[in-house]
C-alpha positions in Angstrom: 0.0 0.0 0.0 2.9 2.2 -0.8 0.7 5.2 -2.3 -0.9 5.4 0.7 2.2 5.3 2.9 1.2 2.4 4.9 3.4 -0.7 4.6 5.9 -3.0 6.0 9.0 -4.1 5.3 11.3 -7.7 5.4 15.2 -6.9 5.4 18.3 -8.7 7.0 18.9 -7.4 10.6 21.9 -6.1 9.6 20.2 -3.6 7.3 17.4 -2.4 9.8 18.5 1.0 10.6 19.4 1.2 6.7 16.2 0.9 6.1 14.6 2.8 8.4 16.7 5.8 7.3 15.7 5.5 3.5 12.0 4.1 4.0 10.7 6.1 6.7 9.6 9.0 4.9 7.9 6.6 2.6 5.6 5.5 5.5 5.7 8.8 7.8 2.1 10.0 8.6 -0.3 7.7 6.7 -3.7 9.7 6.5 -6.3 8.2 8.4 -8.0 6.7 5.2 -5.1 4.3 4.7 -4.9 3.5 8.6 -8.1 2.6 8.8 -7.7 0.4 5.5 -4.5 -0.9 6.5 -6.5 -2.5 9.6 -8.9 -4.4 6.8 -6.6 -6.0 4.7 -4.5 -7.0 7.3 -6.9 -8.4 9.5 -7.0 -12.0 8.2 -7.0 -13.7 11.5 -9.9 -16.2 10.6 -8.2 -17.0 7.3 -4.7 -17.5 8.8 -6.2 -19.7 11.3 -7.9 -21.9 8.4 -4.4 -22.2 7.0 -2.5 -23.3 10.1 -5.4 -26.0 11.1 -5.2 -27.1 7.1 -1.4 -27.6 8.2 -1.8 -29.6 11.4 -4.1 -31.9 9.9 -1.9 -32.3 6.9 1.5 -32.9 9.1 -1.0 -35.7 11.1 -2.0 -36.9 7.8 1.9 -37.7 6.7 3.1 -38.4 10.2 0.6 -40.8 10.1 1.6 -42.6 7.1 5.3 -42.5 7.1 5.6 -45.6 9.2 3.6 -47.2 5.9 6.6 -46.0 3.6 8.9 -47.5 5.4 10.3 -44.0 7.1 10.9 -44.2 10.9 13.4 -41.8 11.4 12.4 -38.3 10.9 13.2 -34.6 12.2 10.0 -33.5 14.1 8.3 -30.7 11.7 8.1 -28.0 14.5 9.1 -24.9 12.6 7.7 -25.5 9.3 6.0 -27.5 7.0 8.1 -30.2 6.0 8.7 -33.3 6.8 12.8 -34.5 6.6 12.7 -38.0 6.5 16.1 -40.3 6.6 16.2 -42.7 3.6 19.3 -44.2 3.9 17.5 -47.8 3.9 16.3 -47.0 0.7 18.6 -44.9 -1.0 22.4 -43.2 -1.0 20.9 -40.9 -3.6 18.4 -38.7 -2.5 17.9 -36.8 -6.1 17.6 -40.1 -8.2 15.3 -41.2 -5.3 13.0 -38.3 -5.7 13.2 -38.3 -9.2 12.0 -41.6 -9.7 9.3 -41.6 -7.4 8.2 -38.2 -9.1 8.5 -40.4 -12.8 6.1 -43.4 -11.1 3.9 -41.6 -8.6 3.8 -37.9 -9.9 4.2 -37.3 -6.4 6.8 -34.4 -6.0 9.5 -34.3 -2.9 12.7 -32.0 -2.2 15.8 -34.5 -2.3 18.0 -34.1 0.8 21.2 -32.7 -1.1 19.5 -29.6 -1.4 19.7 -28.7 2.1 22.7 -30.3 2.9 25.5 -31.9 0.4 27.4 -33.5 2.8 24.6 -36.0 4.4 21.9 -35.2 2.4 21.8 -38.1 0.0 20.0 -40.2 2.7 17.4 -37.5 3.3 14.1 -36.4 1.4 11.7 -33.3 2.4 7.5 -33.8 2.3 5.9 -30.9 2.4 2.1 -30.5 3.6 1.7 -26.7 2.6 -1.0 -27.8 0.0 -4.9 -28.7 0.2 -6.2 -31.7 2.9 -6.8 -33.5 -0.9 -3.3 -33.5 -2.3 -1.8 -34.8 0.7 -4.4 -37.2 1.0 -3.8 -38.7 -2.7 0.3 -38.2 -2.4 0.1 -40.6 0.5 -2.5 -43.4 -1.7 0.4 -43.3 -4.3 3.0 -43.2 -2.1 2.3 -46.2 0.1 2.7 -49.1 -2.8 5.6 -47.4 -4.3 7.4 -47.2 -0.8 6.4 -50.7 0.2 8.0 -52.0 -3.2 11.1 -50.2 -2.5 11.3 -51.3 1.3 10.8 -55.3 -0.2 13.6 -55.1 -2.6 15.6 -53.4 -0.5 15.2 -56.4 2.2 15.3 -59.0 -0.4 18.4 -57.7 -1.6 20.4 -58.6 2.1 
């Protein structure tokens, strides 16, 4: 709502006072009209809580089916929402792992090299930030896929 010098702004810490120096006149005595609008279209409360309950039941959704795939070992999704799951059972390549369930399932994951390239290879990321649906279907293709994976794996020792 720059024109009506309401606003916010996102910057690293260490550009705070920066900032403040070159946006402040920007925001400096929004007329009334623009406080009282800025009120309205920020005040989403009901919608944000929609979202974060759409989240929980999502992350219980996959939390619930990841002992089905096979995946035990996780890091607890309490800051986000994704699920980092250990695949090193499976897999010492996270990206062809993720590939080719993306080329089977059409079920898309973040490999675990992304976010780290020293361990990553034995790590995928689910995310739940999507509809109650999606999740729902990502699981019913992911649970036959998984289980074949988790059969050849032990048939292979």
């Amino acid at each position: 709502m720059a024109p009506w010098r309401l606003g916010w702004l996102i910057v690293p810490s260490d550009l705070i006072d920066v900032a403040r120096a070159r946006m402040g006149n920007l925001f400096l005595t929004p007329p009334a009209l623009s406080q009282h609008a800025g009120l309205v279209a920020l005040d989403c409360k009901t919608e944000l809580d929609g979202h974060v309950e759409t989240y929980r039941r999502n992350r219980d959704l996959l939390l619930a089916a990841l002992p089905e795939l096979g995946l035990n070992h996780i890091a607890p999704p309490d800051g986000a929402f994704y699920i980092y799951a250990d695949i090193s059972h499976l897999t010492d390549d996270s990206l062809s792992f993720c590939r080719q369930l993306l080329l089977d399932t059409g079920v898309a994951t973040a490999p675990g090299i992304d976010f780290d390239p020293v361990n990553g290879r034995h790590f995928m990321r689910f995310s739940f930030a999507v509809s109650t649906p999606l999740v729902e279907d990502a699981i019913r293709r992911m649970i036959p896929w998984f289980r074949k994976r988790n059969e050849n794996k032990l048939v292979a020792y």
